[in-house]
VEXPA-396142 format. One record per residue: x, y, z of N, C-alpha, C, O in turn; residue number from 1; residue in three letters. Coordinates in steps of 0.001 Angstrom, whole numbers, plus 500000, padded with zeros to 6 digits. Layout:
BEGIN
<vexvex><n_c1>X</n_c1><n_c2>Y</n_c2><n_c3>Z</n_c3><ca_c1>X</ca_c1><ca_c2>Y</ca_c2><ca_c3>Z</ca_c3><c_c1>X</c_c1><c_c2>Y</c_c2><c_c3>Z</c_c3><o_c1>X</o_c1><o_c2>Y</o_c2><o_c3>Z</o_c3><n>NUM</n><res>ALA</res></vexvex>
...
This chain:
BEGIN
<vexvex><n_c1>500833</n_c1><n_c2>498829</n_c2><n_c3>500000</n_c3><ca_c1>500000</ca_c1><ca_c2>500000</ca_c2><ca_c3>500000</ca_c3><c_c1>500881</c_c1><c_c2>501239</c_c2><c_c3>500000</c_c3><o_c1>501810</o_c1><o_c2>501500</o_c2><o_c3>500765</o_c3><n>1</n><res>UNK</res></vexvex>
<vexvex><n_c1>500364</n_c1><n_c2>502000</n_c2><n_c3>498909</n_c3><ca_c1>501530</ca_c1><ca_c2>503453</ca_c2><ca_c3>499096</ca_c3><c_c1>500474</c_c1><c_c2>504675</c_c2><c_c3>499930</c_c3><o_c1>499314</o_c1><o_c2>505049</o_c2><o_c3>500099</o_c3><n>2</n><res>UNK</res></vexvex>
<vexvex><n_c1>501784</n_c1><n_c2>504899</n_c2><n_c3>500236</n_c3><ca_c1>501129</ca_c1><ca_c2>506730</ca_c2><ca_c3>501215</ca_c3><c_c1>501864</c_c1><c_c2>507420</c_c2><c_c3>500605</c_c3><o_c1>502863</o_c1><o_c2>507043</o_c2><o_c3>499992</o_c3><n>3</n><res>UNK</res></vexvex>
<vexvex><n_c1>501344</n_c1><n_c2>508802</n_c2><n_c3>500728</n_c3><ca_c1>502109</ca_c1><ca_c2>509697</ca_c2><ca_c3>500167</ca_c3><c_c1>502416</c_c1><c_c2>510676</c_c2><c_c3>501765</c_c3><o_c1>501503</o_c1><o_c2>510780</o_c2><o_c3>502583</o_c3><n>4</n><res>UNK</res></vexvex>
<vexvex><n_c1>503574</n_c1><n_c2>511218</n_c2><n_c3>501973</n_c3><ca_c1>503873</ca_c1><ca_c2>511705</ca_c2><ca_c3>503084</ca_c3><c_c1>504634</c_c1><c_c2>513768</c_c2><c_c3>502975</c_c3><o_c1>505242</o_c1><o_c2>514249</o_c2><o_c3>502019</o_c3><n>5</n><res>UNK</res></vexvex>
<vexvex><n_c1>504460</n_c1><n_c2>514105</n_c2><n_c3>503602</n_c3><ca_c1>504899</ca_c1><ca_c2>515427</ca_c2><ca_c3>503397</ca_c3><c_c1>506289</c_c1><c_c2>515922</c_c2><c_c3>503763</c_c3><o_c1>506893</o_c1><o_c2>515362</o_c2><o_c3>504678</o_c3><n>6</n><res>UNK</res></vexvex>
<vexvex><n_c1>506823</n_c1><n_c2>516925</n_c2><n_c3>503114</n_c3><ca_c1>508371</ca_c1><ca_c2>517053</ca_c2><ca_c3>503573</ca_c3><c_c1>508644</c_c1><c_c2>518600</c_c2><c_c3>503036</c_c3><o_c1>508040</o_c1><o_c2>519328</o_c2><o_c3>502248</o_c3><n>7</n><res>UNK</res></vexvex>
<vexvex><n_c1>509962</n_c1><n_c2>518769</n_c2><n_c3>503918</n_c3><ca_c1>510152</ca_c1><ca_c2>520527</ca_c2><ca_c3>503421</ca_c3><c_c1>510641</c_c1><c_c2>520518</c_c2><c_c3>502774</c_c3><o_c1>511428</o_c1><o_c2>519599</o_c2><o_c3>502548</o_c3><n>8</n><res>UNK</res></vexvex>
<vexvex><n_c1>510441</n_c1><n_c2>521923</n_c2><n_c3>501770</n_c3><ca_c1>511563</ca_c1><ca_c2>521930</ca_c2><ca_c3>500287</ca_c3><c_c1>513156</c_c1><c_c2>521421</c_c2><c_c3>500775</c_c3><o_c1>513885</o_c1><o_c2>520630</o_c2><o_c3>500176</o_c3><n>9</n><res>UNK</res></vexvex>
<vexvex><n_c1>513377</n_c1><n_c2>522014</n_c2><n_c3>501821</n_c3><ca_c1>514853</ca_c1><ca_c2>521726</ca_c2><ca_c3>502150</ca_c3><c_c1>515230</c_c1><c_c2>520285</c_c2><c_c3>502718</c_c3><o_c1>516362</o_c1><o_c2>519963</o_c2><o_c3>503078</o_c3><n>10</n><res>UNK</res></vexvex>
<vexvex><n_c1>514138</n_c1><n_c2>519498</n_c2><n_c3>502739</n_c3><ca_c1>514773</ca_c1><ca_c2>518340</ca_c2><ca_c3>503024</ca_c3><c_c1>514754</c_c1><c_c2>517366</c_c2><c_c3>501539</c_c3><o_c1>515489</o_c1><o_c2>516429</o_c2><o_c3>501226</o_c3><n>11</n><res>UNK</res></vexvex>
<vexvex><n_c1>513435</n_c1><n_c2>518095</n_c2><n_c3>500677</n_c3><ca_c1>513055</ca_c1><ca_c2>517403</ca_c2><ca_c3>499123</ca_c3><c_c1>514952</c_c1><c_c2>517436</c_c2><c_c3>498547</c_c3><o_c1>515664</o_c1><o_c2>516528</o_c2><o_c3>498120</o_c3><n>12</n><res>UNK</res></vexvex>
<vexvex><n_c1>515298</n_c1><n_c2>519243</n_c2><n_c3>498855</n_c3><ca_c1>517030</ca_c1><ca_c2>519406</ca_c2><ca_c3>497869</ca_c3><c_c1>517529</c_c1><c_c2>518589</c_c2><c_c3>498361</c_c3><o_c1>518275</o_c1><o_c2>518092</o_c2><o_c3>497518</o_c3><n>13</n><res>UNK</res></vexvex>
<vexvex><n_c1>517679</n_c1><n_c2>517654</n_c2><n_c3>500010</n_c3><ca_c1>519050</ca_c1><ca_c2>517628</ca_c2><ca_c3>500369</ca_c3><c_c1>518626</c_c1><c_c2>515608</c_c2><c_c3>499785</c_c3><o_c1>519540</o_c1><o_c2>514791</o_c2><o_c3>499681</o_c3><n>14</n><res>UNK</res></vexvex>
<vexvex><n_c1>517695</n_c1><n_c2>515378</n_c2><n_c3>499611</n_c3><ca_c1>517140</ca_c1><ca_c2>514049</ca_c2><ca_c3>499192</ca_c3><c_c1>517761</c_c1><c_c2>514292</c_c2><c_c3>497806</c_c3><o_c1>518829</o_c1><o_c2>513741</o_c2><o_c3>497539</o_c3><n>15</n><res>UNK</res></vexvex>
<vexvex><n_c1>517139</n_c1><n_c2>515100</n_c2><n_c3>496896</n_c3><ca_c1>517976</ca_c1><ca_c2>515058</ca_c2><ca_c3>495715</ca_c3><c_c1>519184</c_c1><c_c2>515082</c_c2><c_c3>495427</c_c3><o_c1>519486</o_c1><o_c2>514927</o_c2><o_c3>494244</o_c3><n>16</n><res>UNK</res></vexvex>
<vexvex><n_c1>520339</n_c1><n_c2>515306</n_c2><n_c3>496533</n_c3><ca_c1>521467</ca_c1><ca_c2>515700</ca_c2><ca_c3>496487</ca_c3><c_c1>521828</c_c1><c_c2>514538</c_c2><c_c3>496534</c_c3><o_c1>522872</o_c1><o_c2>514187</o_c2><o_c3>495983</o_c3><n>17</n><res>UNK</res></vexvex>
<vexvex><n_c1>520907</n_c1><n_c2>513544</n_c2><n_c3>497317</n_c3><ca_c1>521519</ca_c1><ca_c2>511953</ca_c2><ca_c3>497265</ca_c3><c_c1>521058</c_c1><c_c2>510997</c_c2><c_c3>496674</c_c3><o_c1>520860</o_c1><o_c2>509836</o_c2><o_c3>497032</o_c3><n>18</n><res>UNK</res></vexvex>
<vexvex><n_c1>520805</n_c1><n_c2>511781</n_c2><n_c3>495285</n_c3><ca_c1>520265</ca_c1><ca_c2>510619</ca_c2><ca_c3>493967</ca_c3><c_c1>521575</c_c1><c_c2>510209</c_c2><c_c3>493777</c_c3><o_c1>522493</o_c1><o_c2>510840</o_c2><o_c3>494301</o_c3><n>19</n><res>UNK</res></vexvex>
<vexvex><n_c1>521789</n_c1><n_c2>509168</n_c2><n_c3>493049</n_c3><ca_c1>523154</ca_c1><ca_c2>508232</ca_c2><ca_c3>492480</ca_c3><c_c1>522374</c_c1><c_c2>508339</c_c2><c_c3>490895</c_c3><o_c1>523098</o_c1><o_c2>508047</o_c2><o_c3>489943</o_c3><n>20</n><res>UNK</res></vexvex>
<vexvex><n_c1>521376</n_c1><n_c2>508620</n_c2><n_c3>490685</n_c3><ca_c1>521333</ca_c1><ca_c2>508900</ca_c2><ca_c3>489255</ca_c3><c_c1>519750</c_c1><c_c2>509577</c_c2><c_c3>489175</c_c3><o_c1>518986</o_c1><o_c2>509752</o_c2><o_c3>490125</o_c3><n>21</n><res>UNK</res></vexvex>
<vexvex><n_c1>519514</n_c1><n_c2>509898</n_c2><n_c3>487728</n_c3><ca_c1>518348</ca_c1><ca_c2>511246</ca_c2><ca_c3>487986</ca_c3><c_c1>516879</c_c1><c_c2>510507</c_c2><c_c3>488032</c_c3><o_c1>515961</o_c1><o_c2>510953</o_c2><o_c3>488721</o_c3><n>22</n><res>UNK</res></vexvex>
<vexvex><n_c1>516801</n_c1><n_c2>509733</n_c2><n_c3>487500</n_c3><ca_c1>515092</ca_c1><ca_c2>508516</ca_c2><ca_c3>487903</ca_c3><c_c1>515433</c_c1><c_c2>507848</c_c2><c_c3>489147</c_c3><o_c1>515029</o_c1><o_c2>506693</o_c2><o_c3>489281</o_c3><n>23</n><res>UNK</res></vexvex>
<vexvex><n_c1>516090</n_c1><n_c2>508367</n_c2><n_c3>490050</n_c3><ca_c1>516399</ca_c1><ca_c2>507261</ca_c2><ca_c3>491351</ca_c3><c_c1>515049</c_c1><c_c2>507787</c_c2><c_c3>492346</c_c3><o_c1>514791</o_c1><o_c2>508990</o_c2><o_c3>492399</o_c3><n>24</n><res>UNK</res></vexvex>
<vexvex><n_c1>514457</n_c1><n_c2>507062</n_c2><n_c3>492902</n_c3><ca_c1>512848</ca_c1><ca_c2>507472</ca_c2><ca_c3>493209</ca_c3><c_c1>513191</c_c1><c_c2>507908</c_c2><c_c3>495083</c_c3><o_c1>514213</o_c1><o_c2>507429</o_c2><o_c3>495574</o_c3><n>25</n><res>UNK</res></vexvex>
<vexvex><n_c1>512548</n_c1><n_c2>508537</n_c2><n_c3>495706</n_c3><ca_c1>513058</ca_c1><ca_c2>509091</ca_c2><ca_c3>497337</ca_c3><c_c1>512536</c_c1><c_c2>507859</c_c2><c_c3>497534</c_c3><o_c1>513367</o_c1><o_c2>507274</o_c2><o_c3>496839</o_c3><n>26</n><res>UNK</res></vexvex>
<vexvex><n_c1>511824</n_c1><n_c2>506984</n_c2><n_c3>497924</n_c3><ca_c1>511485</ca_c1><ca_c2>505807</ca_c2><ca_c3>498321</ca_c3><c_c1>513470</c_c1><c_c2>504387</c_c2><c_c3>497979</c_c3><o_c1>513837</o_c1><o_c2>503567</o_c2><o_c3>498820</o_c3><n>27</n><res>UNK</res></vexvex>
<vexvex><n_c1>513913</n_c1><n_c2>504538</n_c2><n_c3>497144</n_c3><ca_c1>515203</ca_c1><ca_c2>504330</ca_c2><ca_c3>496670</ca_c3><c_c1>516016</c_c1><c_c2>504643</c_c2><c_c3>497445</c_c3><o_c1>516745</o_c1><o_c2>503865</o_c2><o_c3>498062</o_c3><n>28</n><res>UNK</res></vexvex>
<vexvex><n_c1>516000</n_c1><n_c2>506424</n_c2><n_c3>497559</n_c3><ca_c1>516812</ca_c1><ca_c2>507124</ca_c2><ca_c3>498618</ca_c3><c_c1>516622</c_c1><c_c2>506855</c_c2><c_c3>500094</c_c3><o_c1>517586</o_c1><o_c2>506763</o_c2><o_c3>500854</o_c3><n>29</n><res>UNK</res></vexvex>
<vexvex><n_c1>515595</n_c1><n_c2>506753</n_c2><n_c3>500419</n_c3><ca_c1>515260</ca_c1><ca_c2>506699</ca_c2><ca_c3>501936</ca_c3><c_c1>515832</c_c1><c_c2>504620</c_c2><c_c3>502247</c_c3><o_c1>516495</o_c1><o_c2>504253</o_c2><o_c3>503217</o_c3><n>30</n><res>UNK</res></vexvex>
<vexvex><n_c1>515369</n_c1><n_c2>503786</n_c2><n_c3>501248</n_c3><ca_c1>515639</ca_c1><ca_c2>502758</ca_c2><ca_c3>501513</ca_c3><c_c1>517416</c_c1><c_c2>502355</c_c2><c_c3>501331</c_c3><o_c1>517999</o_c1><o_c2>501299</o_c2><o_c3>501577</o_c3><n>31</n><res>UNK</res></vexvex>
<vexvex><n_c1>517805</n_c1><n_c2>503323</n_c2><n_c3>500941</n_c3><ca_c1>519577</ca_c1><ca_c2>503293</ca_c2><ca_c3>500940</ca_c3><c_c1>520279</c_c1><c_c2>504064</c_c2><c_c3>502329</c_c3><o_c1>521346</o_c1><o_c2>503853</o_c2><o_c3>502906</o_c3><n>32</n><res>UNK</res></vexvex>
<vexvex><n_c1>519277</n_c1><n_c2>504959</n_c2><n_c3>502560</n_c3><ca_c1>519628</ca_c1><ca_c2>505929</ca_c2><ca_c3>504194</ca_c3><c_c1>519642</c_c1><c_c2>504450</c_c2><c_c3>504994</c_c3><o_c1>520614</o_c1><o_c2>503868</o_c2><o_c3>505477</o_c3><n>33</n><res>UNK</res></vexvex>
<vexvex><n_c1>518321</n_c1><n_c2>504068</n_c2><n_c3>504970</n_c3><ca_c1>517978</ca_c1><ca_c2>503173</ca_c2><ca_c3>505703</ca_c3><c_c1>518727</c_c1><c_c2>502174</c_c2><c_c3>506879</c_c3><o_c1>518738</o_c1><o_c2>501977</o_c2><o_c3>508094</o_c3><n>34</n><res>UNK</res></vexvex>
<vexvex><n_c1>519608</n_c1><n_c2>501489</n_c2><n_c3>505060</n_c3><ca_c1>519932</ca_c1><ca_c2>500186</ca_c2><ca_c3>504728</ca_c3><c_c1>521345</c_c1><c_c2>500550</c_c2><c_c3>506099</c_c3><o_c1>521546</o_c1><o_c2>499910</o_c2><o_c3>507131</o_c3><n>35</n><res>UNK</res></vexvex>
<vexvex><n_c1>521930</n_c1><n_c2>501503</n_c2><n_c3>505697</n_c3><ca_c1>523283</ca_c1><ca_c2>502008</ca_c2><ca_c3>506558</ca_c3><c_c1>523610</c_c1><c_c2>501722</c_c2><c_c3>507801</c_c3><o_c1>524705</o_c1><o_c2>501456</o_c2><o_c3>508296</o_c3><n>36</n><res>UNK</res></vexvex>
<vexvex><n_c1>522039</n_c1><n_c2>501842</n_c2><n_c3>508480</n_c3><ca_c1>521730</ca_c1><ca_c2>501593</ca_c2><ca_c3>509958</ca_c3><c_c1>521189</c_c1><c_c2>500455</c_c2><c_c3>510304</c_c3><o_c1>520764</o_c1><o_c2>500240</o_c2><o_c3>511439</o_c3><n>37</n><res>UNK</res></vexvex>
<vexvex><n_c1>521147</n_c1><n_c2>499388</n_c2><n_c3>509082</n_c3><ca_c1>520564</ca_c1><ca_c2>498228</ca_c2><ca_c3>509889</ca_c3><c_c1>521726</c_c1><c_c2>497071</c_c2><c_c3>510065</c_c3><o_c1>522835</o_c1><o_c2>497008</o_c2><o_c3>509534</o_c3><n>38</n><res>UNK</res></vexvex>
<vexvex><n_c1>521047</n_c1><n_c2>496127</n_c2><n_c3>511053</n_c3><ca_c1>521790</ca_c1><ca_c2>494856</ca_c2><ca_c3>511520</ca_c3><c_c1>522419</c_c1><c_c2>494366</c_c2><c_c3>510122</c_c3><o_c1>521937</o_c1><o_c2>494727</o_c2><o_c3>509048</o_c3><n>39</n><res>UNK</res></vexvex>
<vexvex><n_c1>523330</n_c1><n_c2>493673</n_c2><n_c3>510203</n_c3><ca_c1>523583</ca_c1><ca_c2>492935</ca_c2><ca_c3>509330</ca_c3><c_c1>523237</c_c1><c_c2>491209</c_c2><c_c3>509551</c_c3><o_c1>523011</o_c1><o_c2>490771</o_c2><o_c3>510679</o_c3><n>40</n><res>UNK</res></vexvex>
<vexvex><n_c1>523234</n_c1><n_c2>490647</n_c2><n_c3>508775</n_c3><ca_c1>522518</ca_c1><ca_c2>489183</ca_c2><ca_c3>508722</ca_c3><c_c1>523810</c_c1><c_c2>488526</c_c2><c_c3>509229</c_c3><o_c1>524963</o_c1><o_c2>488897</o_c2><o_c3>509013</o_c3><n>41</n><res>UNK</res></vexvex>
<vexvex><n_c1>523353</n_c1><n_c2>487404</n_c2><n_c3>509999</n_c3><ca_c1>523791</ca_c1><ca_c2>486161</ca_c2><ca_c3>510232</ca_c3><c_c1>524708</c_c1><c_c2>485891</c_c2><c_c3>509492</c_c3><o_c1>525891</o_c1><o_c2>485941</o_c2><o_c3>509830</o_c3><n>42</n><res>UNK</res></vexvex>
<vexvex><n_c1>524306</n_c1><n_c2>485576</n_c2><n_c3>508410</n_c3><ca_c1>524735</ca_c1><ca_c2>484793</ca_c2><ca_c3>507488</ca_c3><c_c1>525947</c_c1><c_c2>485880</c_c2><c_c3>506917</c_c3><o_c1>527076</o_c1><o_c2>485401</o_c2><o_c3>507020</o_c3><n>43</n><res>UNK</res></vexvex>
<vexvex><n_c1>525891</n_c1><n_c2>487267</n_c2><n_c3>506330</n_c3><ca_c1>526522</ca_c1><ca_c2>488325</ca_c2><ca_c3>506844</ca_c3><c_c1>527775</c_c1><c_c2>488561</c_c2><c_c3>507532</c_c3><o_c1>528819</o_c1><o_c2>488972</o_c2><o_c3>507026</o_c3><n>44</n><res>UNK</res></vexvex>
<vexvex><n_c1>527570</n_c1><n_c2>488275</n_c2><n_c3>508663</n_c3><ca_c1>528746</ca_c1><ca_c2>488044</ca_c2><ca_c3>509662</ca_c3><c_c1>529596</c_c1><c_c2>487164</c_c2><c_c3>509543</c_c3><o_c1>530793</o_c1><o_c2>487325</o_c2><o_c3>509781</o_c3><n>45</n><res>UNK</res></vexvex>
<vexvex><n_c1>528949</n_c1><n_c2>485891</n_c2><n_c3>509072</n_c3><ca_c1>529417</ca_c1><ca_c2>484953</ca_c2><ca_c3>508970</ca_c3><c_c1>530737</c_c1><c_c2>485007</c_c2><c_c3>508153</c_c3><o_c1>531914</o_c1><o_c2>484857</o_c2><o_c3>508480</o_c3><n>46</n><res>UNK</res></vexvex>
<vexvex><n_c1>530039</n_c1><n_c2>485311</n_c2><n_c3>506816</n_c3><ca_c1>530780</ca_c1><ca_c2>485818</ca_c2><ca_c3>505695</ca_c3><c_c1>532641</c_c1><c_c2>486570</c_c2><c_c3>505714</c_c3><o_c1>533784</o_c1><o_c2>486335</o_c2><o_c3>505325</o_c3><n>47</n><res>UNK</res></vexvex>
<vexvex><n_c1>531750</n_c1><n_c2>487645</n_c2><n_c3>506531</n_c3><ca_c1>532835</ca_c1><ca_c2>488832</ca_c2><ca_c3>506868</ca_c3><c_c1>534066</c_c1><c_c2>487888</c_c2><c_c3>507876</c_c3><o_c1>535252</o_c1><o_c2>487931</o_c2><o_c3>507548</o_c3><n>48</n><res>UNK</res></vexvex>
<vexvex><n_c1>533641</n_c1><n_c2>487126</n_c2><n_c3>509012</n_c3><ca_c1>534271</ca_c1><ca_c2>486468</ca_c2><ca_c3>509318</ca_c3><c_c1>535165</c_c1><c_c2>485407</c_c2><c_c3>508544</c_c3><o_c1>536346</o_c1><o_c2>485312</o_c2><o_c3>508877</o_c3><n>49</n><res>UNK</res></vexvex>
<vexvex><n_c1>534845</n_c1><n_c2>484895</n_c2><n_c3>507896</n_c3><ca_c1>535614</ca_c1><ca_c2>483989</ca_c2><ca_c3>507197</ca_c3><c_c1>536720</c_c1><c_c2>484588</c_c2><c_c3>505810</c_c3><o_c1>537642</o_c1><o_c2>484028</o_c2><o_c3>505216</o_c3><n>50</n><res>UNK</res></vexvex>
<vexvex><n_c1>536126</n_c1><n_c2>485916</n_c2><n_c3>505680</n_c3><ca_c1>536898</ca_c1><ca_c2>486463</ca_c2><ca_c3>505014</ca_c3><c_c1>538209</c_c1><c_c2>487344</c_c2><c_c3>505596</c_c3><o_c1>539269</o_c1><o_c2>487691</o_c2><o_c3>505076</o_c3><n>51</n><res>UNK</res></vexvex>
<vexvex><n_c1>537708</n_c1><n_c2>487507</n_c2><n_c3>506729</n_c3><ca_c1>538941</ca_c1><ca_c2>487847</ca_c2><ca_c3>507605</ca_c3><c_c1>539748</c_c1><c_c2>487013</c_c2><c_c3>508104</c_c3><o_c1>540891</o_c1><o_c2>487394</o_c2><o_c3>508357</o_c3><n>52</n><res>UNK</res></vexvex>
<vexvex><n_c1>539355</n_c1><n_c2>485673</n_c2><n_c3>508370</n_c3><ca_c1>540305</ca_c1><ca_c2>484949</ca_c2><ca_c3>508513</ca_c3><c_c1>541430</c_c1><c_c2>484224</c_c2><c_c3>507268</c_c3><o_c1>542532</o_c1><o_c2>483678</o_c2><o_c3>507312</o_c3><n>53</n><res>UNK</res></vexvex>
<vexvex><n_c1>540711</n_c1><n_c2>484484</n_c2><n_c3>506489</n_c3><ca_c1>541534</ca_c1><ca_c2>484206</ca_c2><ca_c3>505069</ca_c3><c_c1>542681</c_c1><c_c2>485054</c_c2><c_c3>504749</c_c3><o_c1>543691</o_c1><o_c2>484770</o_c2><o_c3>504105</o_c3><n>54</n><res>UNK</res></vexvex>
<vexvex><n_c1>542188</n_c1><n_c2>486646</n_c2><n_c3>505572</n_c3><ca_c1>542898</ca_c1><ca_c2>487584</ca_c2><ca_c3>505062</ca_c3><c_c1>544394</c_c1><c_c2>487215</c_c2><c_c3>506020</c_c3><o_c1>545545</o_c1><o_c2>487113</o_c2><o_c3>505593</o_c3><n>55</n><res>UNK</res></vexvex>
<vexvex><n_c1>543851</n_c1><n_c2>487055</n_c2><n_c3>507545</n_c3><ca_c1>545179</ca_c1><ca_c2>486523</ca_c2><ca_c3>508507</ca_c3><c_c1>545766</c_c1><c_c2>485768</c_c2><c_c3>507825</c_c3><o_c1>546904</o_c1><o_c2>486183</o_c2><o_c3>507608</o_c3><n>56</n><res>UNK</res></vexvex>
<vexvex><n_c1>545446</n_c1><n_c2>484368</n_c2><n_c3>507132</n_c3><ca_c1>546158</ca_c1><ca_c2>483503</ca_c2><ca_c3>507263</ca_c3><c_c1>546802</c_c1><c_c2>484016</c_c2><c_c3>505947</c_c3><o_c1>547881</o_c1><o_c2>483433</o_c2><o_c3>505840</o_c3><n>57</n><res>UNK</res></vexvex>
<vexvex><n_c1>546623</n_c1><n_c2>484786</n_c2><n_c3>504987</n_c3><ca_c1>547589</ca_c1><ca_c2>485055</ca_c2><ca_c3>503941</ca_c3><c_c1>546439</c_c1><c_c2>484700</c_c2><c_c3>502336</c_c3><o_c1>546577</o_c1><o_c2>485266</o_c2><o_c3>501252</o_c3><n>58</n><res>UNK</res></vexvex>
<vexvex><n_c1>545599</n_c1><n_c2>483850</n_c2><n_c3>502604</n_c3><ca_c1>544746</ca_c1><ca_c2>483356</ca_c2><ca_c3>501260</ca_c3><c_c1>543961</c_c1><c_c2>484451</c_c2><c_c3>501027</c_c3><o_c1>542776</o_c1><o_c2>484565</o_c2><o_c3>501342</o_c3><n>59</n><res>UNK</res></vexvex>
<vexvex><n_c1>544688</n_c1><n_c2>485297</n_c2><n_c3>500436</n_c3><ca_c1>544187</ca_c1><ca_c2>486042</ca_c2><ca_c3>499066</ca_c3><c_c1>545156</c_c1><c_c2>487099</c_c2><c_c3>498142</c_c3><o_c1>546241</o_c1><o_c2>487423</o_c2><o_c3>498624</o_c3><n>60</n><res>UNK</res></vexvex>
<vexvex><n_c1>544867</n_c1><n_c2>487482</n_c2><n_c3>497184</n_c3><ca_c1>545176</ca_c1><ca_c2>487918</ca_c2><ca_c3>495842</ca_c3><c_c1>545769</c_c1><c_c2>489516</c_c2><c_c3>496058</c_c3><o_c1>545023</o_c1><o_c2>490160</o_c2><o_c3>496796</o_c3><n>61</n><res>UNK</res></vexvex>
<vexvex><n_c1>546732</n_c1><n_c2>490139</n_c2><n_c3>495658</n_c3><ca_c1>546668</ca_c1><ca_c2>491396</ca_c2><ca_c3>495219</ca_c3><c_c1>546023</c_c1><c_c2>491765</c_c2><c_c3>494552</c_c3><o_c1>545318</o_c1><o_c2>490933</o_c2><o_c3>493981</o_c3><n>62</n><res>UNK</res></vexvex>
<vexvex><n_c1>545861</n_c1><n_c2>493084</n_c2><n_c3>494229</n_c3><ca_c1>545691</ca_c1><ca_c2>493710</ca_c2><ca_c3>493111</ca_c3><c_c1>546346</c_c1><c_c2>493393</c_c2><c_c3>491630</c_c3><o_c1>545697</o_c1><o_c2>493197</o_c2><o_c3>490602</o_c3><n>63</n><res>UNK</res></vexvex>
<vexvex><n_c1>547596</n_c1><n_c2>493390</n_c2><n_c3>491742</n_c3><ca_c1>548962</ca_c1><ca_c2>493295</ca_c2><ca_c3>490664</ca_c3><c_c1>548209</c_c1><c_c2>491811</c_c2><c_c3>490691</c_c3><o_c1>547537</o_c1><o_c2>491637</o_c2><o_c3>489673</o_c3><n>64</n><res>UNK</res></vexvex>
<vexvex><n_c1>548178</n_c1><n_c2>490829</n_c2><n_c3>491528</n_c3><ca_c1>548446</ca_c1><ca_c2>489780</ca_c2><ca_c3>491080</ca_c3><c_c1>546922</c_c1><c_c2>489562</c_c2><c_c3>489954</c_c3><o_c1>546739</o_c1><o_c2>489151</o_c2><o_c3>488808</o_c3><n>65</n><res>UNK</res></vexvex>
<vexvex><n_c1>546252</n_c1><n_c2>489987</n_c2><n_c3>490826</n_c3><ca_c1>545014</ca_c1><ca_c2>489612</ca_c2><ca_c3>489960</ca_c3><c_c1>544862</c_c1><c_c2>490132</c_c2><c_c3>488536</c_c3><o_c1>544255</o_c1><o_c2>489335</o_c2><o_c3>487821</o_c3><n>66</n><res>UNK</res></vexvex>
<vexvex><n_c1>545194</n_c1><n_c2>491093</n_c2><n_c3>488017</n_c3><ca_c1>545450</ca_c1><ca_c2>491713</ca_c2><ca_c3>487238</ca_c3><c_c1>546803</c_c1><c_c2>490660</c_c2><c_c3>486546</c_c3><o_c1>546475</o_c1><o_c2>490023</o_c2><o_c3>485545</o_c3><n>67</n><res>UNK</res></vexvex>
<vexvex><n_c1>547760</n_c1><n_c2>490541</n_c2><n_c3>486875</n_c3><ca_c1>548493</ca_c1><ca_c2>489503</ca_c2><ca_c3>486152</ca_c3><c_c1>548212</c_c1><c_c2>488098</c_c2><c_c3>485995</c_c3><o_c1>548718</o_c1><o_c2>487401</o_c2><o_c3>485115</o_c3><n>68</n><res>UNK</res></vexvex>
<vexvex><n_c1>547615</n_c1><n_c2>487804</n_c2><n_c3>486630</n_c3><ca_c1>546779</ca_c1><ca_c2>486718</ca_c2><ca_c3>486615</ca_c3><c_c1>545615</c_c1><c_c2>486629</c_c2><c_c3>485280</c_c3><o_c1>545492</o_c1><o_c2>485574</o_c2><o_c3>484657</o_c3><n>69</n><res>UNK</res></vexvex>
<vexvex><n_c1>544921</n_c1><n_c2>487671</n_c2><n_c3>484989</n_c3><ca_c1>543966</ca_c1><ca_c2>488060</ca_c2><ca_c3>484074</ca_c3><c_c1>544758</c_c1><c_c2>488248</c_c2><c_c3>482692</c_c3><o_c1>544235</o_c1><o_c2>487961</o_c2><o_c3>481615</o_c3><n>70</n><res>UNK</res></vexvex>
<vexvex><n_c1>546212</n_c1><n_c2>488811</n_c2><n_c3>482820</n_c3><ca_c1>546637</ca_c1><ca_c2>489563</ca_c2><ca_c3>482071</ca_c3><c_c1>546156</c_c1><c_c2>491195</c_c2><c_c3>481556</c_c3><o_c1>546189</o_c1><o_c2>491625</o_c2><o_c3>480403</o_c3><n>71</n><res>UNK</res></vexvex>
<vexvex><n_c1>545865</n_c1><n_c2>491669</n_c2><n_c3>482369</n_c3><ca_c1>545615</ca_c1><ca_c2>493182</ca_c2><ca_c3>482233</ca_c3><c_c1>546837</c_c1><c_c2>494191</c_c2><c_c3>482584</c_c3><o_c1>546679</o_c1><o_c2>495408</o_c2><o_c3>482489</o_c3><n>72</n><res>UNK</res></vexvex>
């Protein structure tokens, strides 16, 4: 169900100021403010964890390498 809700010109500019492109809808914007402040998932953490431990133990890639690796 949509509502339509009210707002001041000066908060409409400072919403537009945080389009990432010009059809990006305030419903877009507000759900990207949003997103910043919420929990992150389980599964999430999980993630981040295991990628940090990869990073300790040494298993992963440069930049250079990846790129030489690709050949770029």
């Amino acid at each position: 169900m949509a509502t339509t809700i009210q707002i001041s010109q000066r908060l409409q500019q400072a919403l537009n100021k945080k389009k990432l492109f010009d059809r990006e809808t305030y419903e877009e914007i507000i759900w990207d403010l949003l997103e910043d402040t919420m929990e992150l998932s389980d599964e999430t953490k999980k993630n981040i964890e295991c990628a940090r431990a990869e990073f300790r133990t040494g298993k992963y890639y440069s930049h250079e390498e990846v790129k030489r690796r690709l050949g770029v």
